[in-house]
N, C-alpha and C positions, 0 to 999 in steps of 0.2 A: 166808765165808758159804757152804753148804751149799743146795742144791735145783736146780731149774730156775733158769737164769738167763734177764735178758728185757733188751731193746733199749734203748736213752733213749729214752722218747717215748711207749712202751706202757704200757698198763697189765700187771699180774704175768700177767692170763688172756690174755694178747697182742691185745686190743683196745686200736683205738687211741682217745683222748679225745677230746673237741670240739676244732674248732683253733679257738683265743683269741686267736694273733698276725697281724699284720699283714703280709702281705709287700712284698717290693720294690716291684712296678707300682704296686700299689695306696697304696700309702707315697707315691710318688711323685706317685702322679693328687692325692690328698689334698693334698697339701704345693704343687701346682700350682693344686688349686680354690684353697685357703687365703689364696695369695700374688694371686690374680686378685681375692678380696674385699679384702683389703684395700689393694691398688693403687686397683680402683677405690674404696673408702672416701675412699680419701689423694688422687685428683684430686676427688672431691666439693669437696674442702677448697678445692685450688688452683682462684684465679677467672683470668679469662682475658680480655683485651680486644676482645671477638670481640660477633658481634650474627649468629643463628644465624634464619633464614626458615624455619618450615615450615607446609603446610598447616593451611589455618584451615575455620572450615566452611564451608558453602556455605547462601544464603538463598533463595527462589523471591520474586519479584519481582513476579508473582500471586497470592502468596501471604500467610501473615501470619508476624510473630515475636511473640515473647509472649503472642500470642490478639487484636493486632491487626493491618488490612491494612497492607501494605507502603504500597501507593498508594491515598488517599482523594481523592476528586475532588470538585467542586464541586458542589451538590444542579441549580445550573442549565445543566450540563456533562451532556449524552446519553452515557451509558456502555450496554456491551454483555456479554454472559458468555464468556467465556475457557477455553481449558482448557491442559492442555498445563502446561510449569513455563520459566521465564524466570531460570535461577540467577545471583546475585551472587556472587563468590567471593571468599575473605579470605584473609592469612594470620595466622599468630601470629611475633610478633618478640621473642625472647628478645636480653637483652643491650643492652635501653635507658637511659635514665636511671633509676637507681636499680633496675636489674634484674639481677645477675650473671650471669654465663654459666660453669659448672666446666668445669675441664679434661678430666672426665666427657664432660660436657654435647658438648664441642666435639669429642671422638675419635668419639662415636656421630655424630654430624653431619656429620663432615669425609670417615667413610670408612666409617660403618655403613650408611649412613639416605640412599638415590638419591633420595628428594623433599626434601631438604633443602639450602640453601645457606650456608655463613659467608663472612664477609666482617669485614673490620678495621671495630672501631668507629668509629674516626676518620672512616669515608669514609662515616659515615650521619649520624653528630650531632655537631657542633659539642662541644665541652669543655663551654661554660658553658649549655649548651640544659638546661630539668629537665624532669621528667617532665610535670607541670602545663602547660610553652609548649609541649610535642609534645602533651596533648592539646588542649589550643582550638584550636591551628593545625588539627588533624586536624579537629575540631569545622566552622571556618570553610570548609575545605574541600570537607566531604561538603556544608555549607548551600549554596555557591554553585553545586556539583555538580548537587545535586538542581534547583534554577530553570532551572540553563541546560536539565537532560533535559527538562523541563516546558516550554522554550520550544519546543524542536528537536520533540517532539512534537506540539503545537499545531502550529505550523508545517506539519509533514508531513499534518496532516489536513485543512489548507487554512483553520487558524483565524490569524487574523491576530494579530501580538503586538506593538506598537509597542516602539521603541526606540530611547535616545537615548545617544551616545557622551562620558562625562565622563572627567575625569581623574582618576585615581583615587589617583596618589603625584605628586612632582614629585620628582625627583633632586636632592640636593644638590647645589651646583656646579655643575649643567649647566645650559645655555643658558636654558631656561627657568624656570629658579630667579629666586623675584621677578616674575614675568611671568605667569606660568600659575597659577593657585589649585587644589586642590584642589575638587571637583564643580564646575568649570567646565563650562560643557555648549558642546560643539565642533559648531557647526550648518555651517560650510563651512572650506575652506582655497583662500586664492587663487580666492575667487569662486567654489569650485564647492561643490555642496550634499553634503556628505557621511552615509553612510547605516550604516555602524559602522567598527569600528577601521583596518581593513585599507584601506577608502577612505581614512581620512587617513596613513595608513602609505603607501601609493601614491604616495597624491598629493604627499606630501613628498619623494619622490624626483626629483621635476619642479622641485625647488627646491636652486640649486648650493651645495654645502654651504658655511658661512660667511654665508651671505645670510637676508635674516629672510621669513620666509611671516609673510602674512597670514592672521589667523582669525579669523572672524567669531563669536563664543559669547556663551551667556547666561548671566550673572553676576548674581546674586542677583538675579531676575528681569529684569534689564534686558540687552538686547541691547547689545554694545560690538563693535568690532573692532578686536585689535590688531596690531603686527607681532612676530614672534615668531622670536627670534635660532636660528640654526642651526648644526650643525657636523657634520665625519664623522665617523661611528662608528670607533673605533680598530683594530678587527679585521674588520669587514664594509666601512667606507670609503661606508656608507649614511649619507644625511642623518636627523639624529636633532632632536630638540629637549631632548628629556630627560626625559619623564616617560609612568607609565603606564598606558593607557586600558582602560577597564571599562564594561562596557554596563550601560545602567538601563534594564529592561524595566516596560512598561507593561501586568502582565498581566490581561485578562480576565477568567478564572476562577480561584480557588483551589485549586490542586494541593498535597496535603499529602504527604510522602513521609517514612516511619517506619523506618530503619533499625539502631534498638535503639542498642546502644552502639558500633556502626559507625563510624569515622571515615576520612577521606582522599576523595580524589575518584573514585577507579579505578572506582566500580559504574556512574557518571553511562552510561555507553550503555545499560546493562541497564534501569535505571531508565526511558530513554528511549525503549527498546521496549518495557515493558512498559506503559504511561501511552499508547502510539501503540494498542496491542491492545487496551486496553482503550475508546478510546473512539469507537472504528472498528468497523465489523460487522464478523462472520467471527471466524474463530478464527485468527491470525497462523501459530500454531503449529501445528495441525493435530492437538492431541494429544501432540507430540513434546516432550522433554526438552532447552532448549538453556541451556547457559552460556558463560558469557564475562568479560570484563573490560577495562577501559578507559578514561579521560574522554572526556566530551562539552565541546566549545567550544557557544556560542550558534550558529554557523552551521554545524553538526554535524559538524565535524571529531572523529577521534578521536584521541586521543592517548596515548602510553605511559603504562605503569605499572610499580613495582617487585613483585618474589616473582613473575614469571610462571611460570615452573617448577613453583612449589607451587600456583598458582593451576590451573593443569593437572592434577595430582595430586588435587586437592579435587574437581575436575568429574569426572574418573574415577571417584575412587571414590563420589560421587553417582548415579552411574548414566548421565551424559547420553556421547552419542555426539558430539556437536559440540560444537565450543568456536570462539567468536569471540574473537580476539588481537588486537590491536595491530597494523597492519604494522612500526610501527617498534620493536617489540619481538620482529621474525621470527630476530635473530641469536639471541639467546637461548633462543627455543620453537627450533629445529633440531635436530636430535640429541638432545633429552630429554623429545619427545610423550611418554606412557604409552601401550601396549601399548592397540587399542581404539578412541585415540581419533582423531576428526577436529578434526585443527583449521586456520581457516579464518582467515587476513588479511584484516583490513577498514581501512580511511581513513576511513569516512565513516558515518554513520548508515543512509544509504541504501543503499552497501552492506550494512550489519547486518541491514538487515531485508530485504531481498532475498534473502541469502542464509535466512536465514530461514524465507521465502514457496518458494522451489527446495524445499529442504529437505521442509516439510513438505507438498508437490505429489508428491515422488515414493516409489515403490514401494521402493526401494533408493538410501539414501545413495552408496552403494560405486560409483551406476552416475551420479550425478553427474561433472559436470567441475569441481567445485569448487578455486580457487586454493587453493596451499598457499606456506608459509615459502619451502618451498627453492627455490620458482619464483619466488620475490616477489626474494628474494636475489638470484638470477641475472641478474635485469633489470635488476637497481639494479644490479649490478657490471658489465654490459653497457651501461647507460647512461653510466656514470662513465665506462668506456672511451672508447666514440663521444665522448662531450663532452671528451674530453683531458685 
């Protein structure tokens, strides 16, 4: 060939062409996104026996869901106007009955995602539990939830709410099987007048295990008293009879509480300040934004709940600065508060709303002494010491 010659890769006028090929890096980054889609396609597939917690939303307890109130009261029950928000917090539980969980699912959870927790499904549901017995169980226990807040509030406002202490299972096999009936109503033990569970829980201990307590109850209307066999508990070494007791309240007024498709008991303290603000003057809240989580006993104990982690995360990003905990749920809230927030250990309803009443009294949360987890801890591991 004859003329100018030209390079590979030019053109004859010695311009160069569009580049059309691929190179190395870029081959590379490709061939890397490529292999990440369809990894993650391929654990979509594989399912995992895992049950994954994260935040759920959060409801105002003052408030309404679906365009109705949370708390409707009785038209002959003196209510007052409120402001401020009283949040319940949820979470969502992937990986129940009948709900898989991907291998997906469980890497973003395990080690992407700091409000969320997994845990082995074995140690949440039973094998043969379905999804239908988890929810009426959840069902039965938001309903017994909600009376007991409705009693613990009355109560706090100085309304009186009678109540009588019955049996509400009897244990197979145990002492009092054949002896004790179901809604027995338990009016004394050993001659004294008892006034709910924990009196004849007491008082049973005044009785040497193996020996029978006397209990005076009324049985299908008619008053009996029997003697009722006893033994020690096998890990506590307390005297037990064997069955267990549920209060039947006598109430008042009609407290109606609407919690949409809400199940479980955890909201019962929210519930319980919110039904307390509302039919008491003054605004509890003062305006302020509080959430929290927990059950209510009838003689206003509170008691743990599971997903506190996410239940904290949900109240963050709601916007509230306070959060009421559980004290016996303070190992867990330790070390993974959100950034923000305060959150405050209560036992008791009266603490709840106490703190509460501080809260919305002052100028700057920040400049409160309100109790926290890690102090609560310290006590209790200081206590355990002293006591040996």
């Amino acid at each position: 060939m004859t003329g100018q010659g030209y390079h590979e890769g030019y053109a004859k006028d010695g311009t160069q062409p569009p580049h059309t090929g691929i190179g190395w890096r870029s081959g590379a980054a490709l061939a890397f996104a490529v292999a990440v889609v369809l990894g993650a396609a391929g654990l979509n597939w594989v399912k995992v026996d895992q049950v994954v917690y994260s935040p759920g939303p959060v409801y105002d307890t003052l408030g309404t869901i679906d365009d109705e109130d949370v708390v409707r009261m009785d038209p002959d029950l003196p209510t007052y106007p409120t402001d401020g928000a009283l949040y319940f917090t949820t979470i969502r539980l992937a990986g129940g009955p009948g709900d898989d969980v991907s291998a997906w699912d469980y890497v973003v959870a395990r080690w992407l995602d700091p409000s969320t927790t997994v845990v082995p499904r074995e140690d949440v549901f039973p094998d043969d539990v379905t999804a239908d017995q988890i929810r009426e169980q959840n069902t039965e226990l938001m309903q017994h939830s909600q009376q007991d807040a409705a009693v613990v509030a009355l109560r706090a406002a100085g309304i009186e709410v009678p109540e009588d202490i019955v049996v509400a299972q009897v244990i197979a096999d145990a002492p009092a099987d054949g002896v004790l009936h179901v809604d027995d109503q338990i009016l004394a033990v050993e001659g004294e007048s008892m006034h709910d569970a924990e009196t004849v829980r007491a008082r049973l201990q005044e009785v040497d295990p193996g020996q029978s307590a006397t209990m005076t109850l009324v049985r299908d209307g008619e008053e009996v008293e029997i003697d009722v066999p006893t033994k020690a508990d096998e890990e506590t070494g307390r005297t037990i009879v064997g069955v267990y007791l549920a209060p039947r309240y006598d109430m008042p007024y009609d407290v109606t509480i609407d919690a949409g498709n809400v199940g479980g008991p955890s909201a019962g303290m929210m519930f319980a300040l919110a039904i307390y603000d509302t039919i008491t003057e003054g605004s509890m809240t003062g305006g302020e934004s509080f959430a929290g989580t927990g059950t209510i006993s009838g003689n206003g104990t509170v008691g743990p709940i599971g997903g506190i982690q996410q239940k904290m995360f949900a109240s963050a990003r709601a916007g509230s600065e306070v959060f009421l905990a559980p004290a016996d749920n303070c190992r867990d809230v330790v070390g993974h508060e959100p950034r923000g927030l305060t959150v405050v250990p209560v036992s008791t309803f009266e603490e709840a709303r106490g703190y509460v009443e501080q809260v919305a009294s002052a100028d700057d949360v920040d400049d409160l002494a309100l109790p926290t987890c890690a102090a609560t801890l310290e006590d209790a591991d200081d206590a355990d010491t002293t006591g040996g």
